[in-house]
C-alpha positions as a printed NumPy array, in Angstrom:
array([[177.06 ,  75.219, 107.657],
       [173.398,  76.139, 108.366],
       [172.44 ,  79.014, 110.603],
       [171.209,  78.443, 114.431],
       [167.395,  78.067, 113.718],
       [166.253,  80.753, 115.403],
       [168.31 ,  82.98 , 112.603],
       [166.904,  81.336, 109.157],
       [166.022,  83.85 , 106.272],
       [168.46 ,  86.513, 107.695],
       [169.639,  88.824, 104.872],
       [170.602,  91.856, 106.905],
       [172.747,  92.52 , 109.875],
       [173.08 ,  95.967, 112.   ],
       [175.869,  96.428, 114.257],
       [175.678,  98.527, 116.734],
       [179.152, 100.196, 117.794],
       [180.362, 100.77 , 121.402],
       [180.826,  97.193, 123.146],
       [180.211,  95.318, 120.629],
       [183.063,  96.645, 117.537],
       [185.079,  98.517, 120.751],
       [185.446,  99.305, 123.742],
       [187.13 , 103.334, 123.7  ],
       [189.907, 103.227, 121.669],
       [190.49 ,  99.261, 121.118],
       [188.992,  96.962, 118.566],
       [187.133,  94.004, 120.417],
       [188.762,  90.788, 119.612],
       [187.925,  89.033, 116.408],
       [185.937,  91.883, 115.05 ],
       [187.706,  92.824, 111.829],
       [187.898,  89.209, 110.712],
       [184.021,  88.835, 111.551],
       [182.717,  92.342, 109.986],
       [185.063,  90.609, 106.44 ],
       [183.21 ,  87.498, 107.025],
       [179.524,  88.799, 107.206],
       [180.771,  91.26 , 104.227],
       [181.943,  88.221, 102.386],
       [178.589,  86.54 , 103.072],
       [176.551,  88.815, 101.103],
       [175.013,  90.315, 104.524],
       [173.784,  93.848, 103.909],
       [175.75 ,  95.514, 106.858],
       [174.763,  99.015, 108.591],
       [176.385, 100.103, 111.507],
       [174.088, 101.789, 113.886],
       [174.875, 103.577, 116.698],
       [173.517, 106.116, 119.339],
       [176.56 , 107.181, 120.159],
       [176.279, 111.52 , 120.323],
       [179.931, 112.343, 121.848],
       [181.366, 112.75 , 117.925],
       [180.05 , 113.817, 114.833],
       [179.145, 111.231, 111.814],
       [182.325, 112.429, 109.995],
       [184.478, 111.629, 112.94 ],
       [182.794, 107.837, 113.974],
       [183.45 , 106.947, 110.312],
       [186.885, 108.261, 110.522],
       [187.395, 106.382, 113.767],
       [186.187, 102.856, 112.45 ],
       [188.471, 102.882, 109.347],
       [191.249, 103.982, 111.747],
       [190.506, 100.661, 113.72 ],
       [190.951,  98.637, 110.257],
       [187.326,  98.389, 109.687],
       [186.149,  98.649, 106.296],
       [182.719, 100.195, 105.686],
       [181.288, 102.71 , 103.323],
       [179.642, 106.128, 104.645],
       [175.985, 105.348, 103.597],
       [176.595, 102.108, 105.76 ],
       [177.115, 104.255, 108.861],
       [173.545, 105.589, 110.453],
       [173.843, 107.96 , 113.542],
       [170.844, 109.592, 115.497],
       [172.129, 112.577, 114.135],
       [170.385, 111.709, 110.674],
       [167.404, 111.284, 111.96 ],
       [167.249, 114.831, 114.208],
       [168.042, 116.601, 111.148],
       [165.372, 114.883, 108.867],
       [163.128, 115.895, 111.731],
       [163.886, 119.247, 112.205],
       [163.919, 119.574, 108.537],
       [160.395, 118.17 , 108.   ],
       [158.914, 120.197, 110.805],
       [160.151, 123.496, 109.391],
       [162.766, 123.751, 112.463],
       [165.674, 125.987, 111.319],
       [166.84 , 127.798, 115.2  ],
       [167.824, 125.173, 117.553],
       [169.211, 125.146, 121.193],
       [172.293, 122.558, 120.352],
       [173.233, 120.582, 123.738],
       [175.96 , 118.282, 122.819],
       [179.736, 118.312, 122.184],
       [181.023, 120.849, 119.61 ],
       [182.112, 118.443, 117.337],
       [178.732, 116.87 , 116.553],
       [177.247, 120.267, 115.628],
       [178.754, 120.086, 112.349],
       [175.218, 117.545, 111.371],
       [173.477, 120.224, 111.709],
       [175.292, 122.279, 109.426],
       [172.795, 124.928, 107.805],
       [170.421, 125.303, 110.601],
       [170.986, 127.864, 113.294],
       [171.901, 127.396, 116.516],
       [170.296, 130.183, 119.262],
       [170.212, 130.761, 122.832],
       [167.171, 131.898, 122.937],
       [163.674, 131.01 , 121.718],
       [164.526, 128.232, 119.732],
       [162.336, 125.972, 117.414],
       [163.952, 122.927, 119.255],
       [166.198, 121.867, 121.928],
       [168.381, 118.708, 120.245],
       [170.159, 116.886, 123.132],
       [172.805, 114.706, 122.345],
       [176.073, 113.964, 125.203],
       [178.189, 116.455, 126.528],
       [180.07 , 114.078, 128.648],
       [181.756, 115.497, 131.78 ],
       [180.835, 119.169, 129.982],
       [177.121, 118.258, 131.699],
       [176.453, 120.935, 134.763],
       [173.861, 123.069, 136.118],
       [174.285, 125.92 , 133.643],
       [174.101, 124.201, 129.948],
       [171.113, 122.133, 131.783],
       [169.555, 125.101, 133.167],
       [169.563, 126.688, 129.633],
       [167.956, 123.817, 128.407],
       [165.206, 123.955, 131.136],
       [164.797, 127.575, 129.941],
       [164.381, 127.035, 126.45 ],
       [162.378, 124.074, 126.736],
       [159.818, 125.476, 128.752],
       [159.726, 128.528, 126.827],
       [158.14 , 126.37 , 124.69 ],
       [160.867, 124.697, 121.814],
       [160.51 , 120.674, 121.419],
       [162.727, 118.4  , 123.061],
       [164.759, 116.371, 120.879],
       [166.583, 113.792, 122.297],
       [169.843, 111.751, 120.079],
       [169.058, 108.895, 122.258],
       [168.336, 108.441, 125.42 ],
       [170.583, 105.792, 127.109],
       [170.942, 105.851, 130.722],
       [174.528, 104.012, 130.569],
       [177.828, 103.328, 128.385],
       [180.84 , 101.597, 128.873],
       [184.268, 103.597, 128.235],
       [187.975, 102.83 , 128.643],
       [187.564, 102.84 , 132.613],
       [184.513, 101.573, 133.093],
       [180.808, 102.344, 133.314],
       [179.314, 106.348, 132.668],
       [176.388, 107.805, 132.799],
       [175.151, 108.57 , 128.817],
       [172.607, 111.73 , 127.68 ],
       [169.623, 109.588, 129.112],
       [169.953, 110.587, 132.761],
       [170.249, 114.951, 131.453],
       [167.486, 114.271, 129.409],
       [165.358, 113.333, 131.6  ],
       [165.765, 115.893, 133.948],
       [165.091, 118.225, 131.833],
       [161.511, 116.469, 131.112],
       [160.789, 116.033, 134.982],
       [161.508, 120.079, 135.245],
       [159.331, 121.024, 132.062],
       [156.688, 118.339, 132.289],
       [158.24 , 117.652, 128.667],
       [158.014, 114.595, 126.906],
       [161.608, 114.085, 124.668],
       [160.898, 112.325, 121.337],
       [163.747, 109.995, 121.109],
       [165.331, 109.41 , 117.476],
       [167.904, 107.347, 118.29 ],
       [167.376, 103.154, 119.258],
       [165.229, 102.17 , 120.773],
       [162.764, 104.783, 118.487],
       [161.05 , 102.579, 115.736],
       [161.676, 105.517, 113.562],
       [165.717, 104.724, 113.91 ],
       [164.773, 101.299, 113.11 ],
       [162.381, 102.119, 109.728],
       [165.326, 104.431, 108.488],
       [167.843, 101.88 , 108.635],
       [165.951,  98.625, 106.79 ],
       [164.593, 101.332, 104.43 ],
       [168.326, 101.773, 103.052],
       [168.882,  97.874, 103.335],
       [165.307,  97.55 , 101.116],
       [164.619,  94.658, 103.339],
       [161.828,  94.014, 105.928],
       [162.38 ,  93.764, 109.664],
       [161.904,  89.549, 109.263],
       [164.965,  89.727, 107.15 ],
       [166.876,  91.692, 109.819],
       [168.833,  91.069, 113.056],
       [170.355,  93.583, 115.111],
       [173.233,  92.771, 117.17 ],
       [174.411,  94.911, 120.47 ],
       [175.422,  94.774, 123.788],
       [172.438,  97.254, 125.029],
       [169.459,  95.316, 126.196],
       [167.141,  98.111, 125.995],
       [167.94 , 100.178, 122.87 ],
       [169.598,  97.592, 120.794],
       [167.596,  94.371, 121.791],
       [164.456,  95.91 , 122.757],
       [164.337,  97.923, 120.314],
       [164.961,  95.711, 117.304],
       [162.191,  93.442, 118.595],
       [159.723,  95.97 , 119.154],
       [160.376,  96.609, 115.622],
       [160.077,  93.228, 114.525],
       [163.702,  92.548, 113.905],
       [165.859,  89.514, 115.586],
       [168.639,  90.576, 118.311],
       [171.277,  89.013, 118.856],
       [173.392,  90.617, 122.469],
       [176.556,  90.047, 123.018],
       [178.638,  89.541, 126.388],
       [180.736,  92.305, 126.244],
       [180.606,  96.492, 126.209],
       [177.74 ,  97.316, 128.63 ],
       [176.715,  93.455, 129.062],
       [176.011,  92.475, 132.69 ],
       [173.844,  89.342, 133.444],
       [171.795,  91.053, 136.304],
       [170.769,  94.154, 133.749],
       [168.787,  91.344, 131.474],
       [167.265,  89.577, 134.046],
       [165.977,  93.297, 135.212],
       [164.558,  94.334, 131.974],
       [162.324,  91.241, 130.913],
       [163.398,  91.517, 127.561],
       [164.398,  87.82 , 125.936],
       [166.993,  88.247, 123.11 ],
       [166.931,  85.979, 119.94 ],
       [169.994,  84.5  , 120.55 ],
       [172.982,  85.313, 123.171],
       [176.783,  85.338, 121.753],
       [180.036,  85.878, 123.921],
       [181.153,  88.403, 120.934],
       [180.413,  89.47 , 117.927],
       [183.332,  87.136, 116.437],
       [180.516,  84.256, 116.935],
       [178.198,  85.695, 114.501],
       [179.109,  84.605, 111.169],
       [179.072,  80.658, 113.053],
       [175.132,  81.312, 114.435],
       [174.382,  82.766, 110.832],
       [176.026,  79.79 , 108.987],
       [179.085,  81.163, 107.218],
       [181.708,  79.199, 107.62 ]])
């Protein structure tokens, strides 16, 4: 079986998580036996994600518990690349906005309340309100950096659509007059980590999400193919809005191995 045309010479696949592997606590249909068929391939597999609600630890533990097989260097969260930031930068106090559990990345660095190097914002979920945001303001007009996991304005969960950390983080830019740099997708930073532990280049790679902004968007920007799929965040109005043509459109990710050719 040969691949659809527009997906010749791919070597490398990256998978983004939410809507496209799950939807909250269920495995998407078909997506065990296609993640063992694109292993089985001889795809080089990373699973991306921007998700910010649980430490890397925990997201690992939570796609083996779905029957997912994957190894931990395969797994790349915007938590990675925050760290390598901070670390590079010389950052070692930092105002930590995001749920408890994902602090744990940070492990070695300090977290302050005051006066920090940087302000990392990841999702706090329904734990967003004026005080934690108002802290933020503080700090980051007091003059720390704003670091932002990602930057999504929208996720789907078990009950429908929520707003993600993009809509806190950029209040806290229209109060400062801040600009967030933004490690998570759509960054092309995100995108140079991951094919730099595949050792492939971008026109070996396709990236394949429900997200038309970070995960299409972004992988093109970056020179990468995209592949979206109809389901997690997926609506046909939100693709006509953003202008952005993917590489190829799939009703789920259990269509992939067909468009790449394995049988």
């Amino acid at each position: 079986m040969k691949p659809d045309s527009e997906l010749e010479g791919i070597t490398a696949l990256l998978v983004d998580l939410d809507g496209v592997l799950y939807v909250g606590e269920e495995p998407l249909p078909g997506v065990i036996d296609a993640v063992a068929k694109l292993r089985a391939a001889g795809l080089g597999l990373r699973f991306v994600t921007n998700t910010t609600a649980r430490s890397r630890r925990a997201t690992l533990e939570k796609l083996v518990g779905l029957g997912i097989e994957l190894e931990a260097e395969e797994l790349i969260t915007p938590a990675v690349l925050a760290r390598r930031r901070c670390e590079e930068s010389g950052y070692r106090h930092l105002g930590l906005i995001m749920d408890a559990a994902v602090k744990e990345d940070f492990a070695g660095l300090e977290e302050v309340d005051e006066a920090p190097d940087a302000v990392i914002m990841g999702d706090l979920g329904s734990d967003f309100g004026f005080e934690i945001l108002n802290a933020a303001f503080r700090m980051v007009f007091g003059g720390a950096e704003l670091i932002a996991l990602q930057k999504n304005r929208f996720w789907r969960t078990g009950d429908g659509l929520s707003l993600d950390a993009g809509p806190f983080v950029a209040a806290i830019e229209y109060a400062t007059g801040a600009t967030a740099e933004v490690v998570g997708k759509p960054s092309p930073a995100f995108f140079e980590l991951v094919l730099d532990s595949l050792g492939v280049g971008p026109e070996e790679a396709a990236m394949i999400g429900d997200d038309i902004e970070s995960d299409i968007g972004g992988a093109i920007d970056s020179g990468l193919r995209a592949l979206l799929v109809r389901t997690g965040k997926y609506e046909e109005r939100f693709v006509a809005d953003s202008g952005i043509t993917p590489t190829l459109m799939l009703d789920s990710i259990a269509d992939a191995p067909r468009a790449l050719g394995i049988a």
